[in-house]
PASEBA-1860 file (N, C-alpha, C; in nm, 3 decimals):
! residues 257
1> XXXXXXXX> 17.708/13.879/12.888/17.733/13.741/12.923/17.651/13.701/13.046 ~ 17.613/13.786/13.131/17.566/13.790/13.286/17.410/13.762/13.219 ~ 17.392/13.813/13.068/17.198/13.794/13.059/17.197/13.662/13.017 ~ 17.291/13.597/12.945/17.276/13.443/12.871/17.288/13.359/12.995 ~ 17.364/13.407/13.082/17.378/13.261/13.201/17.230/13.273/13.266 ~ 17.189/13.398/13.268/17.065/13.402/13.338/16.925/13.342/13.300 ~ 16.931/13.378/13.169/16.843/13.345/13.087/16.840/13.182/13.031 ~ 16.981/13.121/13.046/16.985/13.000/13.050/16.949/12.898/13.169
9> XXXXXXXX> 16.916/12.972/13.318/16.918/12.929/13.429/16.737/12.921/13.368 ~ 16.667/12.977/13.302/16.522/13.023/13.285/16.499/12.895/13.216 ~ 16.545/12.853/13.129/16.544/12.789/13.027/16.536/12.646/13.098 ~ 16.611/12.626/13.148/16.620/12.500/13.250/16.513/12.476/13.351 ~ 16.458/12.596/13.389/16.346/12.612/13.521/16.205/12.571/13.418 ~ 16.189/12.604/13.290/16.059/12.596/13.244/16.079/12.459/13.157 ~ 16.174/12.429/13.134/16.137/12.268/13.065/16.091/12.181/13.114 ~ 16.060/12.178/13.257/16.031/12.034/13.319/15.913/12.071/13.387
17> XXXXXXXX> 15.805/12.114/13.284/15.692/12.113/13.305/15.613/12.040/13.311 ~ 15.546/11.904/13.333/15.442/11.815/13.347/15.258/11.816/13.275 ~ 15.252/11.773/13.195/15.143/11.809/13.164/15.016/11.713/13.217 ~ 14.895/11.770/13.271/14.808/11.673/13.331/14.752/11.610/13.230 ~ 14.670/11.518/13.222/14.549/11.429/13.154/14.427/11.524/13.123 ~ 14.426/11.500/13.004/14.281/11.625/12.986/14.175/11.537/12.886 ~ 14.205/11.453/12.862/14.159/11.324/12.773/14.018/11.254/12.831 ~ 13.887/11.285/12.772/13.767/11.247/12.821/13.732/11.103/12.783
25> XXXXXXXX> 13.730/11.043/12.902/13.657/10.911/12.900/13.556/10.869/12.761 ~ 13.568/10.760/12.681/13.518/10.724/12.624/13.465/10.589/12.598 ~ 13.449/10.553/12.451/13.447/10.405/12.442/13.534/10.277/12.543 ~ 13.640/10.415/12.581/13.764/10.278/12.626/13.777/10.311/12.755 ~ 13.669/10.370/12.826/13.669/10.404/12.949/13.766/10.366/13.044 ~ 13.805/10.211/13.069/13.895/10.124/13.131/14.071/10.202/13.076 ~ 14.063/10.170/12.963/14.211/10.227/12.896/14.257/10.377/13.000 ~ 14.160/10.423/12.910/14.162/10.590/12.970/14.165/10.576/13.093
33> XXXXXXXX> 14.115/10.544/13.194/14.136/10.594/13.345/14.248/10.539/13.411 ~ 14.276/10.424/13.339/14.439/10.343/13.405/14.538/10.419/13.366 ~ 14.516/10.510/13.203/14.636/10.578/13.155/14.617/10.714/13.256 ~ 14.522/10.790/13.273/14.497/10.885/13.400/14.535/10.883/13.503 ~ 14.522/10.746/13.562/14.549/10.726/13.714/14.738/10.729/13.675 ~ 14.788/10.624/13.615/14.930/10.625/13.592/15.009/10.793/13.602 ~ 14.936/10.835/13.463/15.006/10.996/13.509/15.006/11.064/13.564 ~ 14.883/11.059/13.655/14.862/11.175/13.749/14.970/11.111/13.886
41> XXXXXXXX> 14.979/10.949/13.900/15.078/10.958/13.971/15.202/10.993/13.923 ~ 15.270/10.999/13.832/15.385/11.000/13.777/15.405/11.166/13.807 ~ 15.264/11.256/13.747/15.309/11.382/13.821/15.340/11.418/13.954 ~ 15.290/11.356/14.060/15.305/11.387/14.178/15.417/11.314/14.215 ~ 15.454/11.242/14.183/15.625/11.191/14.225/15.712/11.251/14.108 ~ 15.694/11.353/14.007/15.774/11.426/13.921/15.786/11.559/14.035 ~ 15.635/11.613/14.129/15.641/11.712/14.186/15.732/11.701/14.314 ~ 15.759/11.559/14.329/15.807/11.537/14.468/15.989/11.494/14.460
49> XXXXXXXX> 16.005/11.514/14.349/16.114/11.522/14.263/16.156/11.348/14.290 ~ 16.122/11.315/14.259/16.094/11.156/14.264/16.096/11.122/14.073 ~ 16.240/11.162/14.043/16.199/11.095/13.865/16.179/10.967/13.816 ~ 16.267/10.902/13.868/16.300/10.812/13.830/16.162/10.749/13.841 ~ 16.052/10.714/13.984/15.954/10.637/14.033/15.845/10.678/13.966 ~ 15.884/10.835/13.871/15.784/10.932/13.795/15.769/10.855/13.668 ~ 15.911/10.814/13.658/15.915/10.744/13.468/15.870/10.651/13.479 ~ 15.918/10.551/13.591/15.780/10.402/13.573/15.664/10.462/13.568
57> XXXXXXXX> 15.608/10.495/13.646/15.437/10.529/13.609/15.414/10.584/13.487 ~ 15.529/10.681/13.431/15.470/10.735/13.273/15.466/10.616/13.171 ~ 15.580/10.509/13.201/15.582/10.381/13.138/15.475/10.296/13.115 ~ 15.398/10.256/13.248/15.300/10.183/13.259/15.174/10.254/13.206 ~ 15.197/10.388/13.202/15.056/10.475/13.142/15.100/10.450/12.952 ~ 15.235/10.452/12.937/15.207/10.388/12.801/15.208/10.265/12.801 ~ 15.223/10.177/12.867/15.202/10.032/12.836/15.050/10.025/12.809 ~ 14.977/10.080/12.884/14.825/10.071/12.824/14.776/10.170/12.744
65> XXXXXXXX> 14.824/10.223/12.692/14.818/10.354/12.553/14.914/10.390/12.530 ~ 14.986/10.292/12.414/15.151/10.335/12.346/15.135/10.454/12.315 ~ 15.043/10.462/12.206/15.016/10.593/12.197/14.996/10.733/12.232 ~ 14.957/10.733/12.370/14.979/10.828/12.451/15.099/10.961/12.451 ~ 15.040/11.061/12.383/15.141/11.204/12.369/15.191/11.231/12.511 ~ 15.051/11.216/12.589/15.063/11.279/12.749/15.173/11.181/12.829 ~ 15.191/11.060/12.767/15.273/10.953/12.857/15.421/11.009/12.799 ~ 15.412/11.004/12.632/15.546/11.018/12.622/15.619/11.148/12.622
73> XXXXXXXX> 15.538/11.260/12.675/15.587/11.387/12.696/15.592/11.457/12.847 ~ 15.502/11.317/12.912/15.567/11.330/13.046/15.692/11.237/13.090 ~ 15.716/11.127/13.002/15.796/11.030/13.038/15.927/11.118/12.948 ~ 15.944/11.233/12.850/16.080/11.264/12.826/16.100/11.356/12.932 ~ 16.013/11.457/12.986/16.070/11.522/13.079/16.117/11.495/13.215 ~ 16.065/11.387/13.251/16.099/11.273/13.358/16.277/11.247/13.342 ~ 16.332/11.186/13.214/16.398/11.144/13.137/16.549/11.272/13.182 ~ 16.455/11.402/13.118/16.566/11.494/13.078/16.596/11.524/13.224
81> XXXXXXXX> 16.514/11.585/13.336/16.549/11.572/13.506/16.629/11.484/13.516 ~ 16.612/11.363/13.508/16.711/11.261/13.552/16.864/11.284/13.529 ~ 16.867/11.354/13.388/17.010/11.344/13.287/17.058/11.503/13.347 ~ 16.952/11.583/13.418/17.011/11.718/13.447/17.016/11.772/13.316 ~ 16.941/11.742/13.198/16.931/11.859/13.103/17.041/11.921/13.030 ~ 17.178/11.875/13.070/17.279/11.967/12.978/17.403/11.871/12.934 ~ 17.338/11.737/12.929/17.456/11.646/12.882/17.536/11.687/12.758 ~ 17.636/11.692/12.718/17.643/11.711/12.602/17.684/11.625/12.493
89> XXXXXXXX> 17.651/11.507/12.539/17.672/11.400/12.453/17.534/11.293/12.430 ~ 17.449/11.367/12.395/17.314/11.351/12.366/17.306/11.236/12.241 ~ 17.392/11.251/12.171/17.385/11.155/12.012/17.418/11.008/12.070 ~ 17.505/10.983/12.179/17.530/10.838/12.216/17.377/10.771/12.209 ~ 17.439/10.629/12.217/17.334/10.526/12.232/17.307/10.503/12.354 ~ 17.176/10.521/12.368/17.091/10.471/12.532/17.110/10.615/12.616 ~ 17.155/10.721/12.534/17.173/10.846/12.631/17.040/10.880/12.673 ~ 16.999/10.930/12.783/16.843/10.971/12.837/16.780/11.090/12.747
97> XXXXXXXX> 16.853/11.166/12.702/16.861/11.279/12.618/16.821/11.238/12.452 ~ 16.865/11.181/12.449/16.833/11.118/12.338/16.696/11.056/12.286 ~ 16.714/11.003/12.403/16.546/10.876/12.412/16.459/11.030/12.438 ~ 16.492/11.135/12.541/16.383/11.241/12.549/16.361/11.298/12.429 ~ 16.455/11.357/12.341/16.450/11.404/12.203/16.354/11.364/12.118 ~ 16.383/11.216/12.118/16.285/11.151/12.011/16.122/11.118/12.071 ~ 16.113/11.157/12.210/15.980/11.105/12.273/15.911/11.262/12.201 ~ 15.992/11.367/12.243/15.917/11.496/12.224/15.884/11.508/12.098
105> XXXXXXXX> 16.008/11.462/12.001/15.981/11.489/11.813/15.860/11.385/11.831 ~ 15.780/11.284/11.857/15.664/11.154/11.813/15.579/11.273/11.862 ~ 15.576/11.321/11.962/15.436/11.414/12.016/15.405/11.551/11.938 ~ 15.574/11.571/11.915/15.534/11.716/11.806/15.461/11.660/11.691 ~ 15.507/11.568/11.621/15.422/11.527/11.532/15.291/11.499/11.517 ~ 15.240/11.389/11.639/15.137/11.312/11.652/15.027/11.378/11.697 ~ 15.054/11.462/11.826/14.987/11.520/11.904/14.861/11.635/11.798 ~ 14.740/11.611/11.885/14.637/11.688/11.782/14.614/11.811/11.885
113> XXXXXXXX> 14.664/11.845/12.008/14.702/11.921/12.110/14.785/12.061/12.034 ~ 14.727/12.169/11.989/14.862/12.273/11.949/14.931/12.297/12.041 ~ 14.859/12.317/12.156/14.910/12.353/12.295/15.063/12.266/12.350 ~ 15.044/12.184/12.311/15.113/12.037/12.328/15.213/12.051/12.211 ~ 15.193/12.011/12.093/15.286/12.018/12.005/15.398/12.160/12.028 ~ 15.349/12.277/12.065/15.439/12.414/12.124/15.513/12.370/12.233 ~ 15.494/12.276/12.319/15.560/12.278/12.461/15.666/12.171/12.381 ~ 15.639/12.126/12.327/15.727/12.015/12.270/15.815/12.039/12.175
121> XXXXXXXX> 15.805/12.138/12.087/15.913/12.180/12.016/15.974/12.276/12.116 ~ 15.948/12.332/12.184/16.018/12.460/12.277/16.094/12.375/12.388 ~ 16.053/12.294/12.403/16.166/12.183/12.508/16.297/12.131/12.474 ~ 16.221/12.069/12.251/16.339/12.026/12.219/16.401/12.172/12.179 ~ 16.389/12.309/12.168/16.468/12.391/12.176/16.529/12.411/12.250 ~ 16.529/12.367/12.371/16.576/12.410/12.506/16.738/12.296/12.476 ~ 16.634/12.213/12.471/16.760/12.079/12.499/16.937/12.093/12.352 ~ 16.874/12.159/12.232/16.881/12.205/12.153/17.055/12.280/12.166
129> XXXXXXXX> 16.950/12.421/12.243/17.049/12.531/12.311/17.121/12.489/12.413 ~ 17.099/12.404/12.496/17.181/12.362/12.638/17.336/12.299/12.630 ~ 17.316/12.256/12.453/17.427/12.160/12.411/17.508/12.245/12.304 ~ 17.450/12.362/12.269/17.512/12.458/12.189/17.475/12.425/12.026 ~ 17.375/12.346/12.000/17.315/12.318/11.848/17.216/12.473/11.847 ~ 17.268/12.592/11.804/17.227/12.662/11.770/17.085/12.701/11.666 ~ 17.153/12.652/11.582/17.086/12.650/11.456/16.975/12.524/11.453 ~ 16.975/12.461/11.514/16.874/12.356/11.547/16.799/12.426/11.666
137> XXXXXXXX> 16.828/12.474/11.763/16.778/12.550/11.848/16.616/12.644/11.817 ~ 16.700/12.707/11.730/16.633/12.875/11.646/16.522/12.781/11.587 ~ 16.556/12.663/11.518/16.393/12.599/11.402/16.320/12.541/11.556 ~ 16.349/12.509/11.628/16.243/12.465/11.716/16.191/12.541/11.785 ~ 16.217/12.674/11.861/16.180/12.736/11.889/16.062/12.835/11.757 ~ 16.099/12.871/11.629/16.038/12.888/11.563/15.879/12.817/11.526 ~ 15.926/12.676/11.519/15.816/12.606/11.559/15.688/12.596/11.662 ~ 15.756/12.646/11.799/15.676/12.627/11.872/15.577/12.755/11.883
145> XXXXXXXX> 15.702/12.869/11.797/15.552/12.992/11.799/15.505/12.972/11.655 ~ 15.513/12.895/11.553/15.382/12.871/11.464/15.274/12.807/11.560 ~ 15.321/12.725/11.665/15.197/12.627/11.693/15.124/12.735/11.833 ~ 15.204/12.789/11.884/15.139/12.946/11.986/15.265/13.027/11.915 ~ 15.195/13.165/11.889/15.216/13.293/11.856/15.285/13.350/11.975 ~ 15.134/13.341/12.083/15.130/13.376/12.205/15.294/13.368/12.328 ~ 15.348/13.256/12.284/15.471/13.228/12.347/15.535/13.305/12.349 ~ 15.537/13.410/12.404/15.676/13.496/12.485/15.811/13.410/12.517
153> XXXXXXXX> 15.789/13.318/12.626/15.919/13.309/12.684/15.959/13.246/12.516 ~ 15.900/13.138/12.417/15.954/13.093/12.295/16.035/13.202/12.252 ~ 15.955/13.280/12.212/16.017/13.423/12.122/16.151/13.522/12.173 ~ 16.133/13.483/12.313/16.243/13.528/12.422/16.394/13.447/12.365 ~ 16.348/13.337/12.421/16.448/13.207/12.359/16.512/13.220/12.219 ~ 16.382/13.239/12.167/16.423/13.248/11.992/16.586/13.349/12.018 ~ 16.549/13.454/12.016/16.620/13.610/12.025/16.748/13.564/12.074 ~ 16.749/13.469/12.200/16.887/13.460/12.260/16.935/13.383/12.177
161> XXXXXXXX> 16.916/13.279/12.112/16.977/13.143/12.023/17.000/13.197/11.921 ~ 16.961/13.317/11.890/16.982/13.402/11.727/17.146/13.463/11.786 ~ 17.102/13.504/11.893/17.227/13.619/11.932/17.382/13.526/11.974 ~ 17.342/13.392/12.047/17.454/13.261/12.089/17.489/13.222/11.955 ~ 17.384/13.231/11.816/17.477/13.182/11.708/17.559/13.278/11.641 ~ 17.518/13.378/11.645/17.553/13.508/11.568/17.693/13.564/11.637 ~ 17.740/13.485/11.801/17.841/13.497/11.876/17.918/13.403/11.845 ~ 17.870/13.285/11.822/17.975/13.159/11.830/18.012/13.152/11.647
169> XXXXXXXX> 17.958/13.230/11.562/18.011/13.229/11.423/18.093/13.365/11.449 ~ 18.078/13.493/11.532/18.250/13.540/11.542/18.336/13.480/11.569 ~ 18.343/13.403/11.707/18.414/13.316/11.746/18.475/13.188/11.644 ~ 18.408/13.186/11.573/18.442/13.074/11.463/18.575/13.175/11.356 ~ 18.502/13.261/11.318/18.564/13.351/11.198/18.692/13.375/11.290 ~ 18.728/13.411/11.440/18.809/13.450/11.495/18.926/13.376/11.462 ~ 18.867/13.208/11.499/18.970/13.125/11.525/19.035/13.081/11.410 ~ 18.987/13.127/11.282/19.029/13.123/11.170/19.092/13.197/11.135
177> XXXXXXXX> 19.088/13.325/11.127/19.153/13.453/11.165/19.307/13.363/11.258 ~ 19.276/13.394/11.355/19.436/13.330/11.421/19.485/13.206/11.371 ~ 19.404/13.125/11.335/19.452/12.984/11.273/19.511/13.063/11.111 ~ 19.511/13.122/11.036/19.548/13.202/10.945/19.655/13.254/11.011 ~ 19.670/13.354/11.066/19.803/13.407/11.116/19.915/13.277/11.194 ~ 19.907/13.238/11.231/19.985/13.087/11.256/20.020/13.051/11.180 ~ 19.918/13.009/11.048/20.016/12.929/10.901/20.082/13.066/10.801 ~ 20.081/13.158/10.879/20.159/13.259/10.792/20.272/13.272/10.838
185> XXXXXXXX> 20.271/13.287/10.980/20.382/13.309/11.094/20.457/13.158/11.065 ~ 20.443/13.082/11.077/20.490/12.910/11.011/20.558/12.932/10.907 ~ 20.484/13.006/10.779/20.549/13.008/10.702/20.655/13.132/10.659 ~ 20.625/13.209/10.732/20.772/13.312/10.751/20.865/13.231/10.813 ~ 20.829/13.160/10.903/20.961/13.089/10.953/21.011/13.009/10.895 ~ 20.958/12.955/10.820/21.023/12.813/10.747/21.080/12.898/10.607 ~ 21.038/13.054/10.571/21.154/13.099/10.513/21.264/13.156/10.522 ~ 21.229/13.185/10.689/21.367/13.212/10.708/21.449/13.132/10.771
193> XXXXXXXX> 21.415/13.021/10.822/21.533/12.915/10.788/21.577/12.871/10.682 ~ 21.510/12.850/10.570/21.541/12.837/10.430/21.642/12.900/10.396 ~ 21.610/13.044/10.426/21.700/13.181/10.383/21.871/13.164/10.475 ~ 21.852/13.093/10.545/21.954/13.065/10.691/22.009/12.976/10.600 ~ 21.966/12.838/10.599/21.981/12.734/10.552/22.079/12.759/10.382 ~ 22.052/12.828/10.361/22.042/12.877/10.159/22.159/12.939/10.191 ~ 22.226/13.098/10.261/22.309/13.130/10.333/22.456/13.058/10.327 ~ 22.402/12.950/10.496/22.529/12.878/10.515/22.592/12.780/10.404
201> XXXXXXXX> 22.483/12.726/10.287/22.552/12.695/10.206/22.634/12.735/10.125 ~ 22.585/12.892/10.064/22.667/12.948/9.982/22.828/12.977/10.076 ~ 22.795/12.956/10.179/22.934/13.035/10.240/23.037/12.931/10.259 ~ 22.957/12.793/10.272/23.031/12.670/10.238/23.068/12.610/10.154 ~ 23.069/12.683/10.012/23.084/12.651/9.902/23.175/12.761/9.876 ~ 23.193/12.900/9.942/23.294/12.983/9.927/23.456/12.958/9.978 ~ 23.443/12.905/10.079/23.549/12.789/10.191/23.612/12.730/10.098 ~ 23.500/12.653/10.064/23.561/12.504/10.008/23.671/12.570/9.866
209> XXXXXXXX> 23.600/12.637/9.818/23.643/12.724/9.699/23.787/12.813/9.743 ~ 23.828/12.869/9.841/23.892/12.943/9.886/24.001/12.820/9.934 ~ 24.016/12.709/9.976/24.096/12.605/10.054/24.182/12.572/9.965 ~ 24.293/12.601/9.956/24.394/12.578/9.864/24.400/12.404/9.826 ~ 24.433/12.385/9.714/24.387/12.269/9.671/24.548/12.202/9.610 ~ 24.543/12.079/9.577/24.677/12.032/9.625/24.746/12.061/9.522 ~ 24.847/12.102/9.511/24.943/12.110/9.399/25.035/11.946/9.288 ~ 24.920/11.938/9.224/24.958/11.794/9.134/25.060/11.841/9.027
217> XXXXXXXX> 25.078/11.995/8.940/25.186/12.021/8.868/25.324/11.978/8.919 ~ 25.364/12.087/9.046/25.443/12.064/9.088/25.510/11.879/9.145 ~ 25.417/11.827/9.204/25.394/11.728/9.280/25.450/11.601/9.130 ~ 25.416/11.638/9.009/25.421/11.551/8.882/25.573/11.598/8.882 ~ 25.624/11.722/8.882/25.799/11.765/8.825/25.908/11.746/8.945 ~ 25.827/11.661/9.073/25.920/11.639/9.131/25.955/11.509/9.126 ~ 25.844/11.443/9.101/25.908/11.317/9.078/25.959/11.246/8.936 ~ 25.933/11.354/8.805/25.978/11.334/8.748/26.124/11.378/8.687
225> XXXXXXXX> 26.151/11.481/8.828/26.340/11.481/8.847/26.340/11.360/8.907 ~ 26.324/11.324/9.036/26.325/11.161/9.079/26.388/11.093/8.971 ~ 26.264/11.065/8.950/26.302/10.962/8.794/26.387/11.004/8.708 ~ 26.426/11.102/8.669/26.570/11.169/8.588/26.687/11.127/8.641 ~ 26.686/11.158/8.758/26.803/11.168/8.827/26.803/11.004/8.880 ~ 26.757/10.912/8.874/26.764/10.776/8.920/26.812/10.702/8.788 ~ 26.736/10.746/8.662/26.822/10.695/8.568/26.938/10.736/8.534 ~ 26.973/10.855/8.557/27.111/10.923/8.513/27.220/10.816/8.593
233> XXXXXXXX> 27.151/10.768/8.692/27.236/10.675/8.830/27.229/10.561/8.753 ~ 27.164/10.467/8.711/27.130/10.396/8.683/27.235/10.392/8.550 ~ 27.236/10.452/8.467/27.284/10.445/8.341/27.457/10.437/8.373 ~ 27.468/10.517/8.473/27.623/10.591/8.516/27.708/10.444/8.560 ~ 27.626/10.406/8.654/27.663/10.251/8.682/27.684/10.156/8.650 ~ 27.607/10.144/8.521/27.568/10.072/8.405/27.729/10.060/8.327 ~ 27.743/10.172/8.271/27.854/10.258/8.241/27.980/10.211/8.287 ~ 28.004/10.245/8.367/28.096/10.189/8.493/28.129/10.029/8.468
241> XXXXXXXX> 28.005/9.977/8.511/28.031/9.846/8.491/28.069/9.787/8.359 ~ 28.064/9.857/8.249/28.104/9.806/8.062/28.214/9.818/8.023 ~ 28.279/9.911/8.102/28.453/9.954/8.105/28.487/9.860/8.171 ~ 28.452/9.842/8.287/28.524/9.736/8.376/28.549/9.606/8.319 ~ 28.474/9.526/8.224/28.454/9.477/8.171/28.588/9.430/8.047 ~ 28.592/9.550/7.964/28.666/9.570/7.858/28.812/9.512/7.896 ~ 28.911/9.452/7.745/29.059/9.437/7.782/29.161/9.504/7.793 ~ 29.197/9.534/7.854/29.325/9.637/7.896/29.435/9.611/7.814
249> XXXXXXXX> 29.491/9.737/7.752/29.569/9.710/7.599/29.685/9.690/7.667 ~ 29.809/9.586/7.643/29.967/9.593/7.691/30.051/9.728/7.662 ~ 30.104/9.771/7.698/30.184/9.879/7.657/30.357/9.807/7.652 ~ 30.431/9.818/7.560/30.517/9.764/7.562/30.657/9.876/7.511 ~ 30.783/9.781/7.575/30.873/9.917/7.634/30.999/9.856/7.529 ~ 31.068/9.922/7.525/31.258/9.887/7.520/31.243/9.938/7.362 ~ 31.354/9.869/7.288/31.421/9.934/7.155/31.354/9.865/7.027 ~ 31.315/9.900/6.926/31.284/9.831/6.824/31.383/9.735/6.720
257> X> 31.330/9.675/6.651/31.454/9.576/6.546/31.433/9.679/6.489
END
């Protein structure tokens, strides 16, 4: 871990390299020496760590040659100094990182410089690795030793971005690995509350089953003595009252004719 921080401190020290004007005066003599004069100041206030006053001048050296590889590959590294190189939110809009990205991809392309097109893919490798795009890392660096062989520190780089991906896909498999044991462990638990759950029901259904339940036989033959015995009353009275009723025969006394 002690060689990646180190080697990443390297990585940072060689990206913000400056490239001079090597571009011979021609037909456009005027063009060319204003775009010259511009960068060569822009380098010396890049050397004087002066970025920001570095990127106008790389600006104005492309305002008079849009085209200019040397403007726009001194104006991303200008760019990436400014941003400190390890933003990690490079994809936003108007990010400095961003705008450097795409200055370096126009020069990798454009540039008829091999020399140039190598510094430029190996930068955007840098910028690449700084943000943890691995695998984007490894093709740019690859790139920059098709365009130099010669590149050591590239091939250096390469090796570590092989070894940071080949670490951060254990790390991946890991967390899957434990993210796996979690939805297993989850789901042991949720069977054994189930099993809990499943349990207290049966035992509440044994209760309920066991709770003596009301006696409606009996509960029916008592009140249907009730009712026996209310009519037997009922009738008796009844009874009572039909005699009472009736004429009482004379009984008659003394001697016959």
């Amino acid at each position: 871990m002690k060689r990646i921080n180190k080697i990443s401190v390297i990585l940072l020290a060689l990206v913000f390299l400056p490239v001079s004007v090597v571009a011979k005066e021609n037909g456009r003599d005027e063009t060319v020496r204003k775009e010259r004069e511009y960068i060569r100041s822009g380098n010396k206030l890049y050397e004087e760590k002066r970025y920001a006053d570095a990127e106008v001048e790389y600006k104005k050296a492309l305002s008079v040659n849009p085209n200019s590889n040397l403007g726009n590959y001194n104006l991303a590294l200008s760019l990436i100094k400014q941003s400190g190189g390890t933003n990690p939110n490079a994809e936003e809009a108007n990010n400095p990182l961003k705008t450097a990205t795409e200055l370096l991809a126009s020069v990798a392309q454009n540039s008829k410089d091999a020399n140039l097109r190598s510094q430029a893919y190996y930068n955007m490798g840098n910028l690449a690795f700084n943000q943890q795009q691995y695998d984007q890392s490894i093709e740019m660096y690859k790139n920059a030793l098709r365009q130099n062989p010669d590149d050591d520190q590239a091939r250096e780089n390469l090796r570590l971005a092989q070894l940071k991906k080949q670490e951060q896909e254990q790390n991946k498999d890991k967390n899957q690995d434990k993210n796996k044991d979690k939805d297993k462990e989850k789901e042991k638990e949720q069977d054994q509350n189930k099993d809990k759950q499943d349990k207290q029901d049966k035992n509440e259904d044994k209760q309920q089953q066991q709770k003596p339940q009301p006696q409606q036989q009996d509960l029916s033959k008592e009140n249907m003595e009730q009712i026996l015995k209310t009519m037997q009353n009922q009738e008796k009275a009844t009874q009572e009252k039909v005699n009472a009723q009736k004429p009482q025969n004379i009984r008659k006394t003394g001697n016959q004719w």
